[in-house]
Structures are given as structure tokens and as C-alpha cells.
ROKEDREN-72864 format. One record per atom (N, C-alpha, C, O): residue number from 1; residue in one letter; atom name; x, y, z. Coordinates in steps of 0.02 Angstrom, whole numbers, plus 50000, padded with zeros to 5 digits. Atoms other than C-alpha are relative to their C-alpha. Last residue first. Layout:
ROKEDREN-72864
   seq   type   atom       x       y       z
   NUM      a     CA       X       Y       Z
...
//
This chain:
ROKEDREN-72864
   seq   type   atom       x       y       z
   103      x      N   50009   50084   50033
   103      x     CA   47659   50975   51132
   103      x      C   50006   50016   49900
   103      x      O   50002   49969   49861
   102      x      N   50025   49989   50067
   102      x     CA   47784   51089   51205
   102      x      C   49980   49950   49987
   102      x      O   50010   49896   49988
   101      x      N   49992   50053   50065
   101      x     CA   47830   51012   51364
   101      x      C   49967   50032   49963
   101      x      O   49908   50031   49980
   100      x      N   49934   50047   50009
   100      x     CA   47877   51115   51523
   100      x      C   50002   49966   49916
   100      x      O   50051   49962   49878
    99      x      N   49978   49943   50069
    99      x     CA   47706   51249   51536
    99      x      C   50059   49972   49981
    99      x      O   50082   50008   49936
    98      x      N   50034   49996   50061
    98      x     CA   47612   51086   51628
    98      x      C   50015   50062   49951
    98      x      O   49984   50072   49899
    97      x      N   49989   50014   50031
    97      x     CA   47748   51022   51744
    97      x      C   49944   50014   49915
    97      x      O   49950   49990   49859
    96      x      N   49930   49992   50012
    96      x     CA   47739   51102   51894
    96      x      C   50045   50006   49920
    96      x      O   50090   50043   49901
    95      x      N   50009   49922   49980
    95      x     CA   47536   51093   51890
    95      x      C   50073   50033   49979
    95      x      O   50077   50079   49938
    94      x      N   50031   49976   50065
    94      x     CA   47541   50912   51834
    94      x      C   50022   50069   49999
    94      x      O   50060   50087   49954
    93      x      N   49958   50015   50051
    93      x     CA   47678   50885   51980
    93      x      C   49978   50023   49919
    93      x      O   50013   50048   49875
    92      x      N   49934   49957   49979
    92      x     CA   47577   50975   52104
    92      x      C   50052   49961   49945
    92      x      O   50092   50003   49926
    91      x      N   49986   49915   50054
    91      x     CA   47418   50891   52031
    91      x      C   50058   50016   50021
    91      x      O   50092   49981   49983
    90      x      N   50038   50022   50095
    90      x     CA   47485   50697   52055
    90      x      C   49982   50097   49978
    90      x      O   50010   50134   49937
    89      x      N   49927   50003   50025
    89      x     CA   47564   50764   52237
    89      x      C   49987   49980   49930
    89      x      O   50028   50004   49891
    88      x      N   50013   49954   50053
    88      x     CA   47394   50830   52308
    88      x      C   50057   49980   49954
    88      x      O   50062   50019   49907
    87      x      N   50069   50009   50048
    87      x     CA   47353   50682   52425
    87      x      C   49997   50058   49951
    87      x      O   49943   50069   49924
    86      x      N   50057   50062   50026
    86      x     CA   47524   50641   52475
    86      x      C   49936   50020   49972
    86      x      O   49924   50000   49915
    85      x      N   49948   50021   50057
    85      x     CA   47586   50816   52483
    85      x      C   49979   49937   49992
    85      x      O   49934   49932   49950
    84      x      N   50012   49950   50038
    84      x     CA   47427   50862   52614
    84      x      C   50057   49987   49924
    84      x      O   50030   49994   49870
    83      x      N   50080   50031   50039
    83      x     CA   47477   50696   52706
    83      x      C   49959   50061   49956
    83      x      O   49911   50035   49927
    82      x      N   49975   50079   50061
    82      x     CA   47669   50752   52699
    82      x      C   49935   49980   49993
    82      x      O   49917   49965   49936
    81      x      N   49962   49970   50062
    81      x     CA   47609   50957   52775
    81      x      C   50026   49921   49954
    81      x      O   50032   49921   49893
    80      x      N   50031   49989   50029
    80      x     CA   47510   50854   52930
    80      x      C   50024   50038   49908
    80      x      O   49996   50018   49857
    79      x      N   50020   50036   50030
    79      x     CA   47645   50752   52973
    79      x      C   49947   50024   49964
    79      x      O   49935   49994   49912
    78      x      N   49982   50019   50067
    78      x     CA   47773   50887   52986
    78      x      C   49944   49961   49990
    78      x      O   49924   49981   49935
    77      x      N   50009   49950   50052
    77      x     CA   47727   50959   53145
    77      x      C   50007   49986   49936
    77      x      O   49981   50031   49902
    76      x      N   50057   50002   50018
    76      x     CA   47730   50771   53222
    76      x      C   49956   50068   49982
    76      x      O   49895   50068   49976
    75      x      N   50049   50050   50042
    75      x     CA   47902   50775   53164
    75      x      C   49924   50000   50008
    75      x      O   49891   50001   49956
    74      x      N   50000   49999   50059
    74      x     CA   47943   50927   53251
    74      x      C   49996   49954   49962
    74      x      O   49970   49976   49911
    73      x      N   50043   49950   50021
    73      x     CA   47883   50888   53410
    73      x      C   49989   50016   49921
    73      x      O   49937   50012   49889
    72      x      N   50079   50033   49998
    72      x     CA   47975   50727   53417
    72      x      C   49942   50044   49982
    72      x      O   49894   50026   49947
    71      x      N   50014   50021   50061
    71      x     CA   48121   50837   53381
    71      x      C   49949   49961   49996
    71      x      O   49916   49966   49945
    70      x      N   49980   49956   50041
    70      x     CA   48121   50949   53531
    70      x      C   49968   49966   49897
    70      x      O   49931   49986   49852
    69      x      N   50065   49961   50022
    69      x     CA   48056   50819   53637
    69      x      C   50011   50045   49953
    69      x      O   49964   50038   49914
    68      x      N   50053   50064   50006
    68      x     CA   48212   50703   53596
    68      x      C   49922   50026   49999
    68      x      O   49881   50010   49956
    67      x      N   49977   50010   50104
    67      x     CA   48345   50862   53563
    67      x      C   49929   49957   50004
    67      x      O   49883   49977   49968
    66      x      N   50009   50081   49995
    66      x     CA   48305   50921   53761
    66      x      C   49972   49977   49935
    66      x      O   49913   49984   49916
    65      x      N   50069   50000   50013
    65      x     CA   48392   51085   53758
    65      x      C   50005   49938   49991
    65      x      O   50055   49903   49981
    64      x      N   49994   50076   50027
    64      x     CA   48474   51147   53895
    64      x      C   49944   49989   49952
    64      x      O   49885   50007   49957
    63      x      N   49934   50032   49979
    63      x     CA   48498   51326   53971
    63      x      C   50026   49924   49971
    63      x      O   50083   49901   49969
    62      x      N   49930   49969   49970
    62      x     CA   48402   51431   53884
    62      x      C   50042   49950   50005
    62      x      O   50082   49931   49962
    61      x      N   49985   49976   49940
    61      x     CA   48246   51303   53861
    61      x      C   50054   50016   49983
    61      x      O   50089   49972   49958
    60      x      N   49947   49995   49969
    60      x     CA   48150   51256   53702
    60      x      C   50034   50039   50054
    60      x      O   50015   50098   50056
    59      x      N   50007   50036   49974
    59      x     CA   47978   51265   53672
    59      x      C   50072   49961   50034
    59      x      O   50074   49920   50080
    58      x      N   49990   49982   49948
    58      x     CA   47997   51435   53637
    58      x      C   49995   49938   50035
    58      x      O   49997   49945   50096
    57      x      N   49945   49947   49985
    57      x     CA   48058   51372   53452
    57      x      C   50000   50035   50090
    57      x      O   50054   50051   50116
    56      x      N   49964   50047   49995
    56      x     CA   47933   51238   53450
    56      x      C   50043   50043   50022
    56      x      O   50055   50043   50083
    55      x      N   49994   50064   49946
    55      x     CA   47814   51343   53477
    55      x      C   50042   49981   50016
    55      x      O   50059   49990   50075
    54      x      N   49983   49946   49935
    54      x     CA   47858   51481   53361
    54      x      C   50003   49955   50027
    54      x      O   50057   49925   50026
    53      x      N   49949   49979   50006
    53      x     CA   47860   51330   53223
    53      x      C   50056   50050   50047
    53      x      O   50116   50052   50057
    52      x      N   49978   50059   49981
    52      x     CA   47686   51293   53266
    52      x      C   50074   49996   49998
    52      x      O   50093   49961   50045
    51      x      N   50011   50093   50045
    51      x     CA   47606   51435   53253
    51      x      C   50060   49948   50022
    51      x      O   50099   49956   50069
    50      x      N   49933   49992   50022
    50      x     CA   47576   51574   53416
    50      x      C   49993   49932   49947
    50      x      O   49960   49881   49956
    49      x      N   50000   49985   50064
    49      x     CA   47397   51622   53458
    49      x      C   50065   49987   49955
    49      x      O   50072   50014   49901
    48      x      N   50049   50034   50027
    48      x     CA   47411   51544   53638
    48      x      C   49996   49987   49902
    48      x      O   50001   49936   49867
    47      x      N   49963   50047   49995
    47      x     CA   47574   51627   53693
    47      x      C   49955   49939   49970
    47      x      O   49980   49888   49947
    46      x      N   50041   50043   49926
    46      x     CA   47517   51798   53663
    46      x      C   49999   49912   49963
    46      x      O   49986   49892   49906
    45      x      N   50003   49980   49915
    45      x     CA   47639   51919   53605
    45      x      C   49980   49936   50022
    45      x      O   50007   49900   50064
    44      x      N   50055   50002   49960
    44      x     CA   47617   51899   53385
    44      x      C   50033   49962   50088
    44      x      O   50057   49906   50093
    43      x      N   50088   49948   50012
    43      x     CA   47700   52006   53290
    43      x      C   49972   49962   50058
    43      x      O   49950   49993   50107
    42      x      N   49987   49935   49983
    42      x     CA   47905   51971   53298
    42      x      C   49938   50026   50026
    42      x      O   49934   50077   50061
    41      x      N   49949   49940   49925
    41      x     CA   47913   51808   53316
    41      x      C   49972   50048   50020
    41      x      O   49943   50054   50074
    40      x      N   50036   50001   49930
    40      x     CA   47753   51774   53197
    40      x      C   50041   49991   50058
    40      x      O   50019   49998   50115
    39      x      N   50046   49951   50003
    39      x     CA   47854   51865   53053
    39      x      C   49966   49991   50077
    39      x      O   49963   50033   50122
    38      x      N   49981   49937   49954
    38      x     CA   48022   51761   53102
    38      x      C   49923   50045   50010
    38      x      O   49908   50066   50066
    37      x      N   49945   49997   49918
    37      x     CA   47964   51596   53083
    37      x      C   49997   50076   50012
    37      x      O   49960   50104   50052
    36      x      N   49956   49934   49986
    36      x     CA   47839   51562   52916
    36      x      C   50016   49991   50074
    36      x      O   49986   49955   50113
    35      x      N   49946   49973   49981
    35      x     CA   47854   51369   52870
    35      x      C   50024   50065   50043
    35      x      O   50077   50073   50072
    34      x      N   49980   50034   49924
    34      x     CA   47656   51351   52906
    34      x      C   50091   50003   49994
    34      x      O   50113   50022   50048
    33      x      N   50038   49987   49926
    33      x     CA   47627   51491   52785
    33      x      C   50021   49966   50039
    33      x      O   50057   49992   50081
    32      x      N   49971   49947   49977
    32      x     CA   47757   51437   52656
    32      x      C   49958   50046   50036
    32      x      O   49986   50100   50046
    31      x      N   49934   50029   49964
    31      x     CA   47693   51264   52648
    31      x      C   50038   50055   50013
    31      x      O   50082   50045   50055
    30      x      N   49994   50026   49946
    30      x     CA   47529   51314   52623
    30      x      C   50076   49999   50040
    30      x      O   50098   50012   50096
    29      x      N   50013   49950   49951
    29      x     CA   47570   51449   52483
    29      x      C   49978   49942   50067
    29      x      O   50001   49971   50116
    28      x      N   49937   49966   49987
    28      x     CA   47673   51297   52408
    28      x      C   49971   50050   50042
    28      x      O   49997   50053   50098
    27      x      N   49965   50024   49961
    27      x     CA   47494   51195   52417
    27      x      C   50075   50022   49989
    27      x      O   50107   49970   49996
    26      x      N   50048   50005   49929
    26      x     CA   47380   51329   52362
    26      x      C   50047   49952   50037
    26      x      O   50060   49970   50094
    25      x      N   50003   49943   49964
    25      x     CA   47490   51351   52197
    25      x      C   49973   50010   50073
    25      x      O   49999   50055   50105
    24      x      N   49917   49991   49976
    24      x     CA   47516   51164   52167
    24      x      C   50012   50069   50024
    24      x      O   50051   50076   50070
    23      x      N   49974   50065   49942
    23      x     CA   47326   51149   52178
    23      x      C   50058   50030   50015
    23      x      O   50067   50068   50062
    22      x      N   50044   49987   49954
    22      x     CA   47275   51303   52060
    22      x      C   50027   49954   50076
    22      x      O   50043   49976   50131
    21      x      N   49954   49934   50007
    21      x     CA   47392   51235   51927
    21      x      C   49968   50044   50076
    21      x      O   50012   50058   50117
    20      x      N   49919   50018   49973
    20      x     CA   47329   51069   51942
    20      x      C   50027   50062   50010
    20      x      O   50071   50062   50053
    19      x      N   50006   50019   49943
    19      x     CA   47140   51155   51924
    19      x      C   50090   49956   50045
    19      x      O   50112   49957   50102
    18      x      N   49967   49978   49953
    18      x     CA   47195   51252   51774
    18      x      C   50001   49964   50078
    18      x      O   50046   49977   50118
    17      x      N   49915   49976   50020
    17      x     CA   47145   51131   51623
    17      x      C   50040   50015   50073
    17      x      O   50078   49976   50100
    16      x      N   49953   50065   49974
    16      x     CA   46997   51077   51723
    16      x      C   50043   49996   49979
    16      x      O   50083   49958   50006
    15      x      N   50013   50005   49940
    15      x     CA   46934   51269   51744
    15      x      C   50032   49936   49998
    15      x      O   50078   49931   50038
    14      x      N   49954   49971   49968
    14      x     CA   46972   51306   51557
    14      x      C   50007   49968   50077
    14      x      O   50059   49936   50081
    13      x      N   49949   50030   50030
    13      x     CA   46862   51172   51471
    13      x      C   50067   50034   50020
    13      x      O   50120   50006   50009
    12      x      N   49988   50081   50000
    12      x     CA   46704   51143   51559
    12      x      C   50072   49995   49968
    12      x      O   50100   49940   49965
    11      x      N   49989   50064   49946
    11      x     CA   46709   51297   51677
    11      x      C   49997   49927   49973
    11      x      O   50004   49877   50008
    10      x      N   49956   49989   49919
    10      x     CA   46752   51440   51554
    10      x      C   50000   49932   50051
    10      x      O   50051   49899   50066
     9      x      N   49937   50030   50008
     9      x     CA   46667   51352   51401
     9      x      C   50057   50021   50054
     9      x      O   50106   49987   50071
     8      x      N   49969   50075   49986
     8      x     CA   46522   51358   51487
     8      x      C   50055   49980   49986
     8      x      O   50084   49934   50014
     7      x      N   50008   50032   49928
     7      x     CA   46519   51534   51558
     7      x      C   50007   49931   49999
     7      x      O   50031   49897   50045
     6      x      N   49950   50006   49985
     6      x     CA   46575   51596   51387
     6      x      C   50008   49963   50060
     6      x      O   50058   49931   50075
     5      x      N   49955   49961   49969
     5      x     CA   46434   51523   51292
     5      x      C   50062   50021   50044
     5      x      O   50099   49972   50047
     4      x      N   49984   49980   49910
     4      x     CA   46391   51381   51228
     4      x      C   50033   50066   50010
     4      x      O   50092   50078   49994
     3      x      N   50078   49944   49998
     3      x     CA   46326   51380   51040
     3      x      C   50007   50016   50084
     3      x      O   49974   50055   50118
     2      x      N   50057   49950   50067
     2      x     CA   46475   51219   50998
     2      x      C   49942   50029   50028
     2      x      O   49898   49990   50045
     1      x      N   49975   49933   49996
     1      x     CA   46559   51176   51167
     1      x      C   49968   50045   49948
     1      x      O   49946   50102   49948
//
């Protein structure tokens, strides 16, 4: 770090500090994108462009709903969001946990 400038000490000693922090931020804004419901109700018409959550939601029928596709669906909406938490869950805890402990 001694005679380096700011560009190095920016990416060798800040950048792997923040990168947990960076993570756990990118994966809550995931999870509150694919959670959103009402916005893509309201906005988006066409039956193609709709996320996964709309889906499910018109994927149900008025008069009856059939709990077994219903929820089958929604589990295999979920699996991608637990293998994204599996492979980020070490930073998302660093990240959570790195302004917590005075050293």
C-alpha cells in the first residue's frame, strides 16, 4: 500500500472490505424484486410479461382453487431465491454483521 495511489488502495483494501456489504445489498434488492405483487398488478396488461408471483396469482381460478398446483407452483418459485441464499449466505451474514461488533 506504501507509494500506491488512490486507485490501488481503493480496490486492494476498500473493495474487499465492502464486497459482503455489496452482496447482502444485491441479494435483499433481489428478494424484494421477485417478491413485488401489487406494482406488476397494476402496470403490466400483457399476460406474457407478467412475474412470477402475478402468475401464480392469475393462475388461480374464481370459482375453485386447486391448493396442489397452486402450491407446487410456488415452491418451484422459491427454489431459485434458496440457491441464490445458499451461495451468498457467508457474505449476507458478513455484510449484516460487519457495523455490529466494535473491534
Amino acid at each position: 500500500m506504501d507509494g500506491g495511489g488512490e486507485l490501488i488502495v481503493f480496490f486492494r483494501l476498500v473493495l474487499p472490505l465492502a464486497v459482503p456489504i455489496f452482496l447482502s445489498m444485491g441479494l435483499v434488492n433481489v428478494l424484494s424484486t421477485w417478491n413485488d405483487f401489487i406494482w406488476p398488478l397494476l402496470v403490466l396488461s400483457d399476460q406474457a410479461k407478467t412475474t412470477v408471483t402475478v402468475g401464480l396469482y392469475r393462475f388461480m381460478d374464481p370459482q375453485q382453487i386447486i391448493y396442489g398446483s397452486v402450491f407446487s407452483g410456488m415452491t418451484l418459485a422459491s427454489i431459485p431465491l434458496m440457491a441464490l441464499f445458499a451461495f451468498t449466505m457467508k457474505y449476507f451474514v458478513q455484510g449484516m454483521t460487519s457495523g455490529a461488533v466494535k473491534a
